[in-house]
C-alpha positions as CSV (number, residue, x, y, z in Angstrom):
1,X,31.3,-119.3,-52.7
2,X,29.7,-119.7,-56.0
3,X,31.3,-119.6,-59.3
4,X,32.5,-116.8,-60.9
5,X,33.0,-114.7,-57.8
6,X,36.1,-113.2,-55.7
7,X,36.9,-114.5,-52.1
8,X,37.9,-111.6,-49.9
9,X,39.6,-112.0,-46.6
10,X,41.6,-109.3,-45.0
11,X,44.0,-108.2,-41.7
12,X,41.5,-106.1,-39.1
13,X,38.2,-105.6,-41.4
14,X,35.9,-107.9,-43.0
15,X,34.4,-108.0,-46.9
16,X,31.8,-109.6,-48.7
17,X,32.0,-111.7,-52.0
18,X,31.9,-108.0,-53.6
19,X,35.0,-106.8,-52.0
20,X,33.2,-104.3,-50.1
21,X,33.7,-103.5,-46.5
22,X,31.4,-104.5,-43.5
23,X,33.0,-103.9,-40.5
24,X,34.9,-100.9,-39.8
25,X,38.9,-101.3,-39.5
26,X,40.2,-100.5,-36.0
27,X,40.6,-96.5,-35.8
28,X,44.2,-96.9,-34.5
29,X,45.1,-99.3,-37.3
30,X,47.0,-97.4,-40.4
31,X,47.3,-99.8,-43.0
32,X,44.7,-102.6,-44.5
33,X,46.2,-105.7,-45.7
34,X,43.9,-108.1,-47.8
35,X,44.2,-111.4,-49.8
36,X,42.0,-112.3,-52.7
37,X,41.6,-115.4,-55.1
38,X,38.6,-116.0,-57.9
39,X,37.0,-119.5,-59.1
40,X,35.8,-119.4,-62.6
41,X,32.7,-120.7,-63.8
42,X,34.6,-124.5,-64.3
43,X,35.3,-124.2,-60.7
44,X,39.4,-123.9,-61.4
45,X,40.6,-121.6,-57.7
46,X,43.1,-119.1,-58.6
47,X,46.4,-118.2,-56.1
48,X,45.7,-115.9,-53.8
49,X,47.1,-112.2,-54.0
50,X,48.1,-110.0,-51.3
51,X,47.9,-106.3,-51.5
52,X,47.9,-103.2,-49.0
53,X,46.8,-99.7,-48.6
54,X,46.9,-97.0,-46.4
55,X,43.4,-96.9,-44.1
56,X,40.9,-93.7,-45.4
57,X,43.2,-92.8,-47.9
58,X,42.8,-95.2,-50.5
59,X,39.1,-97.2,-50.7
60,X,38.2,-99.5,-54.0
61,X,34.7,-99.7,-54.3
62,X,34.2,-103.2,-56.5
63,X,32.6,-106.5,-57.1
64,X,33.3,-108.9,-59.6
65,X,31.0,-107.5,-62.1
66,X,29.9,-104.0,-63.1
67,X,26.6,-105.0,-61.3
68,X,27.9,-105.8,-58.1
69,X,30.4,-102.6,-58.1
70,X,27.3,-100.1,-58.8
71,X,26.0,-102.0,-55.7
72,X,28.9,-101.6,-53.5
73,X,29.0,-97.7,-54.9
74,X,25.2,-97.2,-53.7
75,X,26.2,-98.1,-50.4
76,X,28.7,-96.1,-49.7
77,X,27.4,-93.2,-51.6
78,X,23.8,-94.0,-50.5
79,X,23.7,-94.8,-47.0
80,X,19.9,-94.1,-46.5
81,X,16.9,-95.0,-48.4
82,X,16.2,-92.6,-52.0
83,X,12.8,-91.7,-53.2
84,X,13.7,-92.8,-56.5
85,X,16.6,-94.5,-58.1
86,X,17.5,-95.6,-61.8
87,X,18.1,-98.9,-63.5
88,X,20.2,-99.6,-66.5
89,X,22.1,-102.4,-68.0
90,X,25.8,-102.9,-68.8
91,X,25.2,-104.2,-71.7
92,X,23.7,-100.7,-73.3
93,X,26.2,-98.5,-70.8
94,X,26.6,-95.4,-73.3
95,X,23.1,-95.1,-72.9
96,X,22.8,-95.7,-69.7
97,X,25.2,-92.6,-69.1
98,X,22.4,-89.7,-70.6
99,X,20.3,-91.1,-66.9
100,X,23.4,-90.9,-65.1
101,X,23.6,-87.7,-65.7
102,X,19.7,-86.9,-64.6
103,X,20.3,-89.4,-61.7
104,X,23.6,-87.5,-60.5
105,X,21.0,-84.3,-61.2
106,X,18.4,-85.6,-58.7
107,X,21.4,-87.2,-56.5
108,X,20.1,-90.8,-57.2
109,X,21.5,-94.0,-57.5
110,X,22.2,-96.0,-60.7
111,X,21.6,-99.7,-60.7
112,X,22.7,-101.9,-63.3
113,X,20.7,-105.6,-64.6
114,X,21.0,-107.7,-67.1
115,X,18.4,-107.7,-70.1
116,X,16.6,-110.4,-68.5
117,X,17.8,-111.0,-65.6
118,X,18.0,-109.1,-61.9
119,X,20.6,-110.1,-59.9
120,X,19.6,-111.0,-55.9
121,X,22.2,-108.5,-55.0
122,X,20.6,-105.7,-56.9
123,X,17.0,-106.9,-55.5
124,X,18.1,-106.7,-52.1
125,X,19.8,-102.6,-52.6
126,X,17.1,-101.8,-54.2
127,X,15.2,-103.1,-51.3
128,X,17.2,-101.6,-48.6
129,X,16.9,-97.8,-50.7
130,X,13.6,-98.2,-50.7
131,X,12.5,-96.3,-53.3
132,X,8.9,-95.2,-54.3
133,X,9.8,-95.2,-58.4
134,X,12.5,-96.9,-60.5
135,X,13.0,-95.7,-64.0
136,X,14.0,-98.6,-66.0
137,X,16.2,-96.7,-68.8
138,X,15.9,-98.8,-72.5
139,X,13.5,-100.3,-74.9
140,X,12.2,-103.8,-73.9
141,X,14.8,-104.9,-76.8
142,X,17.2,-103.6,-74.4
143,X,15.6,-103.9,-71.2
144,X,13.2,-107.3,-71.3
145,X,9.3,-106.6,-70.1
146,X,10.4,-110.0,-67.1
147,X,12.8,-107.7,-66.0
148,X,10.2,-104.5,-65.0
149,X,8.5,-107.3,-63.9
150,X,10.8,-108.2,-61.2
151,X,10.9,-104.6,-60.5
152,X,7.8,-103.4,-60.1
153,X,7.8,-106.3,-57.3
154,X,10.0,-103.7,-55.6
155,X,8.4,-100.5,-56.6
156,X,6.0,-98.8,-59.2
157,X,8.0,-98.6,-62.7
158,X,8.3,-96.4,-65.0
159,X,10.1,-97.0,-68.3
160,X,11.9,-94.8,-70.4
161,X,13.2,-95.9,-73.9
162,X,13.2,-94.6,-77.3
163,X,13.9,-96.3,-80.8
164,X,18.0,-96.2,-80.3
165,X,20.0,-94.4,-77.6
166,X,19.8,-91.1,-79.2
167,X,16.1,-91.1,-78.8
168,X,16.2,-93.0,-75.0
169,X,19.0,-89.6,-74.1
170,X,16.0,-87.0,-75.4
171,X,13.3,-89.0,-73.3
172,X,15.6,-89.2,-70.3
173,X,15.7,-85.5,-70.5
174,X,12.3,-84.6,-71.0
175,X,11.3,-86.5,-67.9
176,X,14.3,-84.5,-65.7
177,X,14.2,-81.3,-67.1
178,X,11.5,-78.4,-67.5
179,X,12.1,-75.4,-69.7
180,X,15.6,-74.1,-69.1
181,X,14.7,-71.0,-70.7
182,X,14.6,-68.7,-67.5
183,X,18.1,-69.8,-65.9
184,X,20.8,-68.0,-68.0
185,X,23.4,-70.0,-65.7
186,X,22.7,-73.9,-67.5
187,X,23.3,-75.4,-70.4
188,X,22.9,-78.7,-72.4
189,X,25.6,-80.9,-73.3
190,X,25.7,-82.8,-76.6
191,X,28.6,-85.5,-76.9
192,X,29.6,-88.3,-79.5
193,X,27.9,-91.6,-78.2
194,X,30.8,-93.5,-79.5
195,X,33.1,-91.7,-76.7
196,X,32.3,-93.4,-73.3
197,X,35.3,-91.0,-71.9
198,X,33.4,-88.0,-73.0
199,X,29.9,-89.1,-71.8
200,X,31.5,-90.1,-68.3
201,X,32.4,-86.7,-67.9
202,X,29.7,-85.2,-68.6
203,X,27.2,-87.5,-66.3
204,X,30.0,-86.4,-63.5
205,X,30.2,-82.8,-64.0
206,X,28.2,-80.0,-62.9
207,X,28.4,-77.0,-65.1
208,X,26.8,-74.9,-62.2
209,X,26.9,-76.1,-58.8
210,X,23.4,-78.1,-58.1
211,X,21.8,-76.5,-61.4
212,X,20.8,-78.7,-64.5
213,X,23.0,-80.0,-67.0
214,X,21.3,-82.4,-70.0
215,X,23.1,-85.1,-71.6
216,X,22.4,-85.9,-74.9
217,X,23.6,-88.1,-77.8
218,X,25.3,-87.3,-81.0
219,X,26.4,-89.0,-84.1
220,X,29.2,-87.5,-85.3
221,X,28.2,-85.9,-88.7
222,X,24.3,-84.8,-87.2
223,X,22.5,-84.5,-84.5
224,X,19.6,-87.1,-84.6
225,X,15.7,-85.6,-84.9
226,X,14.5,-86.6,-81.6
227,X,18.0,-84.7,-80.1
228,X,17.0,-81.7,-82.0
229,X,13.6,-81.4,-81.2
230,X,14.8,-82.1,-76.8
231,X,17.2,-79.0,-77.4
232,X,14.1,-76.9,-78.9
233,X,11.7,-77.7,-76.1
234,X,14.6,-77.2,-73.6
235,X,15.2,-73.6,-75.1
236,X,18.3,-73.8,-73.1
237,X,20.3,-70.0,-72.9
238,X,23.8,-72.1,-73.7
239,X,24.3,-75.3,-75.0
240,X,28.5,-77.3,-75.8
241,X,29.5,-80.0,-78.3
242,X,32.0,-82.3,-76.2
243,X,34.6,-83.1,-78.3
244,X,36.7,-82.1,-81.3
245,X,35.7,-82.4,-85.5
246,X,36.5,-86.8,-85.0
247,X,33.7,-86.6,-82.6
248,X,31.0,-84.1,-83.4
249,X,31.7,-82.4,-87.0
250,X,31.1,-78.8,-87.8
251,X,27.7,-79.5,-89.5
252,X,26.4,-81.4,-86.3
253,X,27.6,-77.9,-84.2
254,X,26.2,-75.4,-86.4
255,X,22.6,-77.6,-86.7
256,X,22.7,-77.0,-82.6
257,X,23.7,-73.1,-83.1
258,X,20.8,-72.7,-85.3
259,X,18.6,-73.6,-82.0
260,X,20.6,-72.1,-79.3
261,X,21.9,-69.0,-80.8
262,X,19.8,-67.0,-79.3
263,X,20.5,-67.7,-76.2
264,X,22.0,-65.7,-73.4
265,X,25.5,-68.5,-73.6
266,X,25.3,-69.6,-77.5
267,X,27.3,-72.9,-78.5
268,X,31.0,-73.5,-76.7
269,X,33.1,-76.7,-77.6
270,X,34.7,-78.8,-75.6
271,X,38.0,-79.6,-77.3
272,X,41.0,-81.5,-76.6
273,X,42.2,-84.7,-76.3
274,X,39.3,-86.9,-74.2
275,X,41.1,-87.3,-71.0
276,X,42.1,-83.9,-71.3
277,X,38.5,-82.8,-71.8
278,X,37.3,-84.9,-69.2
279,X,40.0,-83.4,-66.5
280,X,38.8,-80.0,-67.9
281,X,35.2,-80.4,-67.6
282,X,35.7,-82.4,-63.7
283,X,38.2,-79.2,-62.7
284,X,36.0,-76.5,-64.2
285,X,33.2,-77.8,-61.9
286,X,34.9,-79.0,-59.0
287,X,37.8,-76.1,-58.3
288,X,39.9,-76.5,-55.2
289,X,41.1,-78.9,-52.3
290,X,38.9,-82.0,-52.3
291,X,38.2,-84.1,-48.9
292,X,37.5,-86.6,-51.3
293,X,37.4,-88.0,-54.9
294,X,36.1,-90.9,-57.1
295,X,38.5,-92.1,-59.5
296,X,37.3,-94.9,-62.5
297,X,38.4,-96.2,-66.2
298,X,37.4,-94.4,-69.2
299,X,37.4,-97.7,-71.1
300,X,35.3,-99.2,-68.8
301,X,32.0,-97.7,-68.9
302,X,29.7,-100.0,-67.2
303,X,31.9,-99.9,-63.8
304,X,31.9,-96.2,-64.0
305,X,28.5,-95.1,-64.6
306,X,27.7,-95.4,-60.5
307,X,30.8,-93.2,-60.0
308,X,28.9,-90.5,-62.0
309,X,26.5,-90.0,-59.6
310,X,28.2,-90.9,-56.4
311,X,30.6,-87.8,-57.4
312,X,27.6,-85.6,-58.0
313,X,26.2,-86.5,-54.7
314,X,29.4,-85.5,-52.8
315,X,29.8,-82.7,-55.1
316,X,33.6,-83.9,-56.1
317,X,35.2,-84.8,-59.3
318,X,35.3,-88.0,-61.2
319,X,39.0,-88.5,-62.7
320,X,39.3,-91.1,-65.4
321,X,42.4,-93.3,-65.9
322,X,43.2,-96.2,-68.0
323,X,43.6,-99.1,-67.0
324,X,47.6,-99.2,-66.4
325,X,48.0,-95.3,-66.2
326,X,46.8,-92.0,-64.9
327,X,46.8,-89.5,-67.8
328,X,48.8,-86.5,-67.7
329,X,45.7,-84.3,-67.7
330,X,44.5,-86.7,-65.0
331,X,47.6,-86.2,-62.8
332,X,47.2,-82.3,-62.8
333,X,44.2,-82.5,-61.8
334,X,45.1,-85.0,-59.0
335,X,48.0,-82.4,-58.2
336,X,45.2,-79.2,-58.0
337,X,42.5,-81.1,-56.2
338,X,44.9,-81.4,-52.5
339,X,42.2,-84.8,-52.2
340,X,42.1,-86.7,-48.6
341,X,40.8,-90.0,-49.6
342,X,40.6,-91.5,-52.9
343,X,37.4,-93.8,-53.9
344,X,38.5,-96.2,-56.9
345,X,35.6,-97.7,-58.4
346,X,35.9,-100.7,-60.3
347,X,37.8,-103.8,-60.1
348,X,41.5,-104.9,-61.1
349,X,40.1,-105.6,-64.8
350,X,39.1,-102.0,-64.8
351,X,42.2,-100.1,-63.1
352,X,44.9,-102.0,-61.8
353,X,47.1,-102.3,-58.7
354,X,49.7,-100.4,-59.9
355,X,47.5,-97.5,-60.7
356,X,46.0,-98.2,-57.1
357,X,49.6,-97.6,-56.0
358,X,50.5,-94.5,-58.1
359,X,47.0,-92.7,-56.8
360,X,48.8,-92.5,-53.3
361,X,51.3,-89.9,-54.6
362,X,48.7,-87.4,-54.8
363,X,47.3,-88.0,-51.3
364,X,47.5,-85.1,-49.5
């Protein structure tokens, strides 16, 4: 096992060094037992932990990095191969939400790399999807010009970056969306890109079952130039500001309601605390009993961005905890949503056991 990673071994199954699952549990068998231990990069082993959950009620899709979690996300959420797929990095997450949102649109994966790296693991799902174009999301200051080109050794590239994130969100957009002008059902989303809760649950929602829903980036006292000039060639009939005055100020709104309002929707904010918004936004899009769920940390972005679209796909929400807790606007959700199996995403750094355990509670 190299350094740096997580040794899995387990009662009845089998996982890899990502913690994922590659052989079935026994169908007869009711509860999954495993026992885990990491070496760090000066090769110091860890003790091993135990811990145990209930069989297809509770699943943690994970790997020792955000990279390796996105991976074990696309293949549970991704079984077969995509026509296309997106690739981001961690490093630039909030960006990387704006094509999570267009990839949960399309129902495509998102990949993560580093800036000049790609990881074997990511090489070999992206080779197993076999996809016929990645868009590679982020300037080359972002995204380094070695990295495409250890893509485009998988499949035909294209790249999609502007100036600063703002710009990157616009041209994610442009390349997703046509005119929305006709469809008096959508509307375009505009949220704070310092609130990674806020842009999670955006990428995860959908406004109107299967219809479009751009993400774009904010500052908090305007909207940037390239933003504003996205929303006019959009002509979208609604359009909300995520967020309350601390994330998007009036001025920024009423620079959007110059644009939209005319349309059939006008401007709406999303108000509230964040996790409250978020809950609001995943139960105004995803009403009733769930057969399943993905659940993932607000505060870590870079683990949740796959859950984004793996929701989309199954058409289920995305509920954000912290690390330690379940908000209260979480839990009523939980309550409402009746769910069968829960999908965490992310590792123990990103939502621990003992939220792991609370999660059962609202099992149906």
């Amino acid at each position: 096992m190299s350094d740096g990673t997580t040794t899995w071994t387990s009662v009845g199954t089998i996982y890899d060094s990502e913690g994922t699952i590659t052989k079935p549990m026994p169908a007869a068998q009711t509860k999954l037992c495993w026992r885990a231990r990491a070496t760090d990069h000066a090769g110091n082993v860890g003790s091993w932990k135990t811990a145990c959950t209930r069989l297809g009620r509770i699943e943690r899709l994970a790997g020792t990095e955000p990279h390796l979690t996105a991976v074990a996300v696309s293949r549970r959420a991704f079984p077969d191969g995509v026509p296309s797929l997106y690739v981001a990095t961690s490093a630039n997450a909030r960006e990387a939400t704006a094509a999570a949102a267009a990839a949960g649109y399309k129902g495509r994966p998102v990949l993560l790399v580093g800036k000049d790296s790609v990881s074997t693991t990511v090489a070999t799902e992206i080779e197993r999807l076999a996809p016929s174009r990645i868009y590679l999301i982020g300037r080359t200051s972002v995204v380094s010009s070695s990295v495409a080109r250890k893509l485009a050794e998988l499949a035909p590239v294209t790249r999609i970056g502007g100036a600063n994130m703002y710009e990157t969100s616009a041209l994610v957009s442009k390349a997703t969306y046509g005119s929305l002008a006709d469809d008096p059902g959508v509307s375009v989303q505009v949220a704070n890109a310092g609130n990674g809760v806020h842009l999670l649950a955006v990428a995860a929602s959908e406004i109107n079952y299967g219809e479009p829903n751009p993400l774009l980036l904010t500052k908090r006292d305007y909207v940037p130039g390239a933003v504003l000039t996205e929303v006019r060639r959009l002509d979208p009939p609604g359009g909300c500001v995520v967020g309350g005055l601390q994330d998007v100020s009036d001025h920024a709104f009423l620079q959007l309601h110059e644009i939209i309002s005319q349309g059939y929707n006008g401007v709406c904010r999303w108000s509230g605390g964040d996790y409250k918004v978020a809950a609001y936004l995943a139960a105004y899009t995803n009403r009733g009993p769930k057969e399943e769920i993905y659940v993932a940390s607000g505060s870590s972005i870079p683990d949740a961005i796959a859950a984004t679209t793996a929701a989309r796909k199954a058409h289920v929400p995305l509920v954000l905890v912290t690390k330690w807790s379940i908000p209260e606007a979480s839990k009523r959700l939980l309550e409402e949503a009746e769910v069968g199996t829960i999908r965490i995403v992310g590792d123990t750094d990103a939502i621990s056991w003992s939220v792991a355990e609370d999660l059962k509670r609202y099992l149906d």
